[in-house]
N, C-alpha and C positions, 0 to 999 in steps of 0.2 A: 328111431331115437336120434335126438340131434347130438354131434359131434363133442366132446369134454369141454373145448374153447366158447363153445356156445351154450351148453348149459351152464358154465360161469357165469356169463351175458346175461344169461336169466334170473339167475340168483340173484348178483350184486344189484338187478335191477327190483329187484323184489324187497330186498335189503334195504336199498335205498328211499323207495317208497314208503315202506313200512315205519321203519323205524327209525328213520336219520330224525324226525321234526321232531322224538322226545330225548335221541342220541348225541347230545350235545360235544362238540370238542372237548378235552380235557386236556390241562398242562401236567404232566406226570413230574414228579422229583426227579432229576436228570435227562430231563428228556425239554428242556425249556427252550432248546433250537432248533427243534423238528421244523422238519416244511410240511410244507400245505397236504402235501404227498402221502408224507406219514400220518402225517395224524388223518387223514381220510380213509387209510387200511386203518388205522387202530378204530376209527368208529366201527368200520366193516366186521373188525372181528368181536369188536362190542356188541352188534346187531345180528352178528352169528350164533354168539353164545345166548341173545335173548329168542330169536327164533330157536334154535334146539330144545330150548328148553319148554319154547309154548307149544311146542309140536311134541315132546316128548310128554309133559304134564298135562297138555290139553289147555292150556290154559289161552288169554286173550293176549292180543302186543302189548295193552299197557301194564298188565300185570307180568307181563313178561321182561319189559324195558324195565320195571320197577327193582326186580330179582338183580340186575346186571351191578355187582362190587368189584367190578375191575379199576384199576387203578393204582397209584400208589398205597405199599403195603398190603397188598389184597391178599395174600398169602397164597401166590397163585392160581385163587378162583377167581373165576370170572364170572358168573353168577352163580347164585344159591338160591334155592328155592324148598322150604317147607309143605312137601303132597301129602295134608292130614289124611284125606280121606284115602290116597294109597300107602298111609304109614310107612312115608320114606323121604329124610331129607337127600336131594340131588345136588349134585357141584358140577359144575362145568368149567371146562378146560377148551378155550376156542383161540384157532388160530386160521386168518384170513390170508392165508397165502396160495394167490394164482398158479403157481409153482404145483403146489397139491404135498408141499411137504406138513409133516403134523408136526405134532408137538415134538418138543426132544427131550431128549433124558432130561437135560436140565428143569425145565419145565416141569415135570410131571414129580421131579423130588424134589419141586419147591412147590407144588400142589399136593404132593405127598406130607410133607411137614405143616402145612397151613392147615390141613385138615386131622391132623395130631395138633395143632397148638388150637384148634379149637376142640376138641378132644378131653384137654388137661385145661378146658378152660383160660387160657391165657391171651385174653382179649383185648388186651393191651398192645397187640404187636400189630392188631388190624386195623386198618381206615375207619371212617365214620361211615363208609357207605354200610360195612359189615357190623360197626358197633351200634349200627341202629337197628338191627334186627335181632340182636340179641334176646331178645323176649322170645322170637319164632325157634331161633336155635337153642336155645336152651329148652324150650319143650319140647324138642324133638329126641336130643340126647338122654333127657329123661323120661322118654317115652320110651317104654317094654315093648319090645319086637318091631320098634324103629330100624329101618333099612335103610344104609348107607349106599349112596348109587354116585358114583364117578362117570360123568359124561366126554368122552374128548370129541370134539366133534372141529373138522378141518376139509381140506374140498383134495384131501385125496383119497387112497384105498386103506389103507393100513399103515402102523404105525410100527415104527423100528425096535428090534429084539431086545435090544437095553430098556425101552421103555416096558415091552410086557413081563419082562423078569420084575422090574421092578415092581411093578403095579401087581403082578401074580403075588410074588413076596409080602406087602401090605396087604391084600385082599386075606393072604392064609392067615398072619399073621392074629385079622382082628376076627378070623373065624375060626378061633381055633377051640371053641364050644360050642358055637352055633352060627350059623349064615347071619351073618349080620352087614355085610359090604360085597359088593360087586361091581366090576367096571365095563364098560362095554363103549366104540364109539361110531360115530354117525358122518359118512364119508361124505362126497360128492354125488355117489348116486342116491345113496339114502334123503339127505336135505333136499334132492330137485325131485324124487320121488314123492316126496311129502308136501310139498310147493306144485306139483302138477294135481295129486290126488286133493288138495282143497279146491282144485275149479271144478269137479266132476259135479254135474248137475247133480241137484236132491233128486231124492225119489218121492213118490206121491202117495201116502198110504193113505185111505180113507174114508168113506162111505156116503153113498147119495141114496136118497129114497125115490123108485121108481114108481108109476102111476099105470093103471092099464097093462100091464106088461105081458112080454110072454117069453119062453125061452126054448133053448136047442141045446139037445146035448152031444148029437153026433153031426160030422168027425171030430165036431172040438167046441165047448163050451160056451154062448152064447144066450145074453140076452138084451130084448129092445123091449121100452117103454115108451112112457112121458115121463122130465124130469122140468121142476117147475124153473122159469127162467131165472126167477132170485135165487132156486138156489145156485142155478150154475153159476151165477155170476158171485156168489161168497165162494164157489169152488176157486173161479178165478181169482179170484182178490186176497183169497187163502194161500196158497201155492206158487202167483206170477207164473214166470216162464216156465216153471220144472215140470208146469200140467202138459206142455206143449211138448215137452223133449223130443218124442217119435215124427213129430209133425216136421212138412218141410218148409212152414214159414210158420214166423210168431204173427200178433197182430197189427199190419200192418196203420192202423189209426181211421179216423172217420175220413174217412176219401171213400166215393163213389158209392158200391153198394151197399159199404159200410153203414154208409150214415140213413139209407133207405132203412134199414134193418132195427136201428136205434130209433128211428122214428115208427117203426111201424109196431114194434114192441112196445112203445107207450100207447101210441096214440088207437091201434088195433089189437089190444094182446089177446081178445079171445079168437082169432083168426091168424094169428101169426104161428099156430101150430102145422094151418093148414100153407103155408104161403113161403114155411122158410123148409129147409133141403135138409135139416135136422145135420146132427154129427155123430161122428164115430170114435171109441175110445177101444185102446187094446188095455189091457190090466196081465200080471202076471199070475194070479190068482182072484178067482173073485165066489165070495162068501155069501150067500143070501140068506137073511133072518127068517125065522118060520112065520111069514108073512102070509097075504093070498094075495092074488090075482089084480085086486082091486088095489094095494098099496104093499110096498114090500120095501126093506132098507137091505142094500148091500153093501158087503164090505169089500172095497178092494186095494192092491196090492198091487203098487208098481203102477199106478195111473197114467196113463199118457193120451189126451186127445189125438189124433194123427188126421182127423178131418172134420173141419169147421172152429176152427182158430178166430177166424172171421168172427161167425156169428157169437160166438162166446165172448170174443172181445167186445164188440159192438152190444152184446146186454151190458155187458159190467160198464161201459162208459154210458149205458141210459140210465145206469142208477144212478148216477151223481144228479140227477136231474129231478131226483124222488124214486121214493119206492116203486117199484114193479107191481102191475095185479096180480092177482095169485092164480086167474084166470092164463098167462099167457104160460104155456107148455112149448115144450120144444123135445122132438122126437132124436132120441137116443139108443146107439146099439154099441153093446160092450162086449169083446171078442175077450175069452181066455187065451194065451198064446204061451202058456207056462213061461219055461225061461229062455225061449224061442231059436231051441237048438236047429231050427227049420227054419229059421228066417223069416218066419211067417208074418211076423210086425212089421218088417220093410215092406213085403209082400200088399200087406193091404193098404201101409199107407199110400203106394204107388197106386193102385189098384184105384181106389175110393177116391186121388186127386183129381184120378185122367178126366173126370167127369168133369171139373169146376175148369174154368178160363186159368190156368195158372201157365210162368214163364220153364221154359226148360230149366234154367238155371236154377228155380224151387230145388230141382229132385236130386240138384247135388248135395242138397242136405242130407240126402242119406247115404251118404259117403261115411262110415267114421274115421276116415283120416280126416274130413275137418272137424269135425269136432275135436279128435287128437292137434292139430293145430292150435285149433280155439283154446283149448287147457293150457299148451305151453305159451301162447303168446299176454292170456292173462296173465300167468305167473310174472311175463316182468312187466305187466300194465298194461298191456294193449291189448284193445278192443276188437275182435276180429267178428266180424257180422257173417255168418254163410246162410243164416236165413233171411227171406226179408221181413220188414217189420219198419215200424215209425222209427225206431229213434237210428235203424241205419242209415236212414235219409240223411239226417245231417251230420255233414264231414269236417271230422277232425284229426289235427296230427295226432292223435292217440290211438285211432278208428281206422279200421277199415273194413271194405265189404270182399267177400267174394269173387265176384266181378271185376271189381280194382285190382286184386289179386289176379286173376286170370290173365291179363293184358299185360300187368307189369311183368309178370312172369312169361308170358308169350314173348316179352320184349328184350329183359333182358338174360333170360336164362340158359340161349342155345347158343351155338357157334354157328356165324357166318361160314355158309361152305359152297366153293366154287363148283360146279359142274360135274369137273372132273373126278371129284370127291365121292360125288353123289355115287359113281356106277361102284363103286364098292360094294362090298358084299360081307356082311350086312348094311345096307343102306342106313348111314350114319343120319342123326337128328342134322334137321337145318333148322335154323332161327328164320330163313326167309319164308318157310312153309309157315310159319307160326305167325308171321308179321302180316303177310299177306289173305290170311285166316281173319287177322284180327279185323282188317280193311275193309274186305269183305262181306264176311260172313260171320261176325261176333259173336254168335250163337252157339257156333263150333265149339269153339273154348270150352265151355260147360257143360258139354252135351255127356251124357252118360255112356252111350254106347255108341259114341265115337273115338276116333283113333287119338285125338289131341290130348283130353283132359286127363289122361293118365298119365302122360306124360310131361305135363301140366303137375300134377300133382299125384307124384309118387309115395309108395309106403315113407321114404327114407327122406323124403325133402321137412326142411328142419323150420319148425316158425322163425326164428332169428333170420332165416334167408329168405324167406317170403316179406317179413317185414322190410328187410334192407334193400330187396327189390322195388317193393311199394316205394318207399321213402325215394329211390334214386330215381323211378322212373313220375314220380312227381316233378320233383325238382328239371328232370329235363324236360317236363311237359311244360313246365310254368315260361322253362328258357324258349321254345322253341314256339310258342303261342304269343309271347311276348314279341318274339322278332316278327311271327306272321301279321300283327296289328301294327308294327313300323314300317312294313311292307309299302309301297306306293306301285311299285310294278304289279301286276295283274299275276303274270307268272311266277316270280319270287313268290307273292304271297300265294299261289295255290300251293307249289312246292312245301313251301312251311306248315299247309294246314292239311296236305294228303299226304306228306312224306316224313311224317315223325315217327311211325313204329319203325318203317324201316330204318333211319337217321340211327334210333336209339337202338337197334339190334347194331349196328355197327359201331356205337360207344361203349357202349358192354362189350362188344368185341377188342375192342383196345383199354376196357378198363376192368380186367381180370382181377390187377392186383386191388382196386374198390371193393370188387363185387365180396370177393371171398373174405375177406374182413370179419370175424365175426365179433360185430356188433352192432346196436339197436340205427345208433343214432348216426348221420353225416358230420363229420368234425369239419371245418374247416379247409383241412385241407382237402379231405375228399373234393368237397363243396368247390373249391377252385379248380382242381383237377377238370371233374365235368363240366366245368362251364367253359373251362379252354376248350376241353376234349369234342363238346358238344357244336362250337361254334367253328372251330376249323372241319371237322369233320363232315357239316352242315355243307360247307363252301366246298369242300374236293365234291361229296355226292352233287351240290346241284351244277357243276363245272362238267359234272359228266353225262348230265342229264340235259343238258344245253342242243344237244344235236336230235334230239328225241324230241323237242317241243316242239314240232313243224308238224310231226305225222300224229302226234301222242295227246292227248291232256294228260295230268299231273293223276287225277282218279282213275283214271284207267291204267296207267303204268303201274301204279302201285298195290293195285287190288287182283291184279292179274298175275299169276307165277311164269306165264310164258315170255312175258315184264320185267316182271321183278328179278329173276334169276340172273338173265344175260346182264342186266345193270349189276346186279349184285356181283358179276365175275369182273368187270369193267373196273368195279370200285374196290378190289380187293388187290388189283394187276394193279394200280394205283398206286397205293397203300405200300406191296409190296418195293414197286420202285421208288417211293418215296423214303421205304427203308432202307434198300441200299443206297438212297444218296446222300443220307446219312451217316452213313455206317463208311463210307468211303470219305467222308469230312471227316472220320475223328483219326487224331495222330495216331501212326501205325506206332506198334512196341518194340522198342530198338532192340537188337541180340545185346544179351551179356558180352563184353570183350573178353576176348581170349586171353592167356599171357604165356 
């Protein structure tokens, strides 16, 4: 789980997304001097109290942004919202403060009295935000076995002992014949709880009719048929990605055998049973109708294709072109795997891929820390790709792939360590073992059952830090590609274009206080930082690699660790005397005089 500072990160950026385009600024009665500052937390906690409450009600953003009476006169609610159908008006009580402090007494007995003065009716004291839902609340007041529910919801743990007397005290108060109020609130972990739980892929519940079939029942539940190609492709076009979830790529678009497939499905479909490689689906349950042999409908549970993504995609884009025959079948086998306390659905999808031409980097999809990745860095809008597919092709500052991820994190996630370092015990992580990985042998990075990619991407590594990784080590890619094409010397420019992951393990090396930042995006000043940090740093490394270009190329130093390392202790003994000449420049601290 990522850090408190950074699931802030995640919130406010979710917050922001959401709800700032219908979260208008507002000038409050005595508040007509606020800065820009202020009134951008007062929207935050205005789009706090409208997420709690659509997360709590269920409800949409704009009926949620609707609910939000905060404002002048608001009687201390912040929104209100009438739950007919769970016969309970709710009020929320939200406060956006980074800090993680909640409401305070004051607060909550002027939320206390706003919800008695609407109580006793006296709707005179409230705004227009609140006197226009009058119609909602007063049917709810006068609705029999109407449930009063007090929300406080804040981005810390709990709320201070003045405040629960007080709110205990009202609660007994208006229960003192029957449960009629209760208060309860929704902290920091609760709110990014609920914000990660909205990206978890659907599940697939549904039922295909098989043709010819047959089945197995030991060790574990099994059947294959013909399933006609229209309908897999309504399967598709039903569900999108969520049919694929097990799988280790979605589809990747008509390229190559793709598009063989799409054509051979129209143009041959009573031969295309015999000509394509069929797929396989795992289900957690699967149901079969008292059918026979000749046609049978099953029901199943928790669907997931795990091999032939491809061909499934590639029918569904030949429908756009016209209906399918009803002659073209496509061979189908559906594995029960219950709730796969055996692991057994990783098992086959790895199993059933080895077969197809696929890249190693596929079968890091079935890793779920990306996918635990992928849910946190939706939450605050970004797009993390770890399978491949069309639309990870094209690259945006929103997006990223796997891949991208591997190398920025190769690049800048470790510490530079000299030699000497290394004989410790235990053998401490180098950045040079990971930069000269990347150089090399790219493939490393992603490899399953090698020694890199855990370390690479750990239980604990947080998306906020993969993201700021990506973003920084763009930004140096663009600096240092940039100087390699103003390059005119031969050797300069090779230096530029074989010696950037190293370059950039030793920017990350000197720019700690960047890296750990937590947050999404590069401010400015970041942004200046590495572009100094990037381009002196460039000129000490290629000053030391000067004596090396007679015996060396530029690819071979850098793809090599017997290379790489001795330079990398050369540039460190550098670095370090360059700090103390430094450090010996600034004015020594005179003693205190005696007296």
């Amino acid at each position: 789980m990522p850090p408190r500072d950074e699931k802030i990160v995640q919130i406010e950026a979710a917050l922001r997304n959401r709800f700032f385009p219908n979260v208008p600024k507002i000038i409050k009665q005595g508040r007509e001097n606020w800065t820009e500052e202020q009134h951008d937390l007062d929207r935050l906690s205005r789009s706090l109290a409208a997420y709690a409450l659509a997360s709590q009600c269920e409800l949409d953003d704009t009926t949620a942004t609707g609910a939000i009476t905060d404002g002048s006169n608001d009687g201390g609610i912040d929104a209100l919202y009438f739950d007919r159908i769970g016969n309970r008006l709710v009020f929320v009580q939200a406060k956006y403060k980074k800090t993680g402090a909640a409401p305070t007494q004051a607060d909550i007995l002027k939320t206390i009295n706003g919800v008695k003065a609407l109580q006793a009716r006296q709707f005179d004291r409230f705004n227009e935000a609140i006197r226009n839902r009058l119609d909602e609340i007063e049917d709810a007041l006068d609705m029999a076995g109407v449930k009063l529910e007090l929300l406080l919801t804040f981005l810390g743990d709990e709320v201070g002992s003045h405040v629960t007397t007080d709110l205990n005290a009202f609660r007994d108060e208006l229960n003192r014949f029957s449960p009629v109020m209760t208060w309860y609130t929704t902290g920091l972990e609760q709110i990014y709880a609920w914000l990660v739980a909205e990206q978890a892929p659907a599940t697939v519940d549904d039922q295909i009719t098989l043709e010819n079939w047959a089945g197995t029942t030991a060790p574990r539940k099994a059947f294959y048929g013909q399933i006609s190609a229209a309908a897999l492709a309504q399967l598709v076009e039903d569900h999108g990605k969520a049919l694929f979830e097990r799988n280790i790529r979605h589809y990747l678009g008509s390229v190559g055998v793709n598009t063989a497939i799409e054509r051979t499905v129209r143009s041959r479909p009573g031969d295309f049973f015999y000509l394509n490689n069929g797929i396989t689906a795992v289900a957690e349950a699967i149901t079969p109708a008292p059918g026979n042999n000749l046609k049978c409908a099953f029901g199943l549970k928790n669907l997931s294709i795990v091999n032939g993504a491809q061909t499934a995609g590639a029918i569904t884009i030949a429908t756009l072109a016209g209906d399918i025959s009803p002659d073209a079948k496509v061979l189908i086998t559906i594995i029960e795997i219950g709730n796969d306390v055996d692991d057994i659905g990783r098992k086959i999808t790895s199993a059933r891929n080895y077969q197809n031409v696929v890249r190693g980097v596929d079968f890091a999809a079935l890793d779920p820390n990306q996918e635990r990745l992928r849910q946190e860095l939706k939450v605050a809008g970004i797009t993390y790709f770890y399978r491949s597919s069309a639309e990870a092709r094209v690259r945006r500052d929103d997006t990223f792939t796997l891949e991208e991820a591997a190398v920025a994190m190769a690049c800048m996630a470790f510490k530079v360590r000299a030699s000497a370092e290394l004989l410790q015990q235990p053998k401490p992580i180098n950045a040079i073992d990971f930069v000269v990985a990347a150089k090399k042998e790219i493939g490393r990075l992603w490899e399953q059952g090698g020694t890199l990619y855990g370390q690479l991407f750990p239980a604990g590594l947080s998306g906020v830090r993969v993201c700021r990784s990506v973003r920084m080590y763009r930004f140096i890619d663009r600096i240092l590609a940039g100087t390699e094409q103003s390059e005119t010397g031969y050797h300069r420019r090779m230096f530029f274009r074989h010696g950037r992951y190293f370059i950039m393990a030793f920017v990350a090396l000197r720019s700690a206080d960047i890296i750990n930042r937590p947050q999404l995006e590069l401010v400015p000043a970041d942004i200046t930082l590495l572009s100094q940090r990037t381009n002196e740093l460039s000129e000490l490394i290629y000053a030391v690699t000067v004596p090396q270009q007679a015996f060396k190329g530029y690819l071979a130093m850098f793809r090599n660790l017997t290379d790489a390392q001795p330079l990398a202790n050369s540039v460190l003994q550098r670095l370090a005397e360059q700090d103390a000449q430094q450090q010996a420049m600034q004015p020594a601290t005179l003693p205190a005089q005696g007296t």
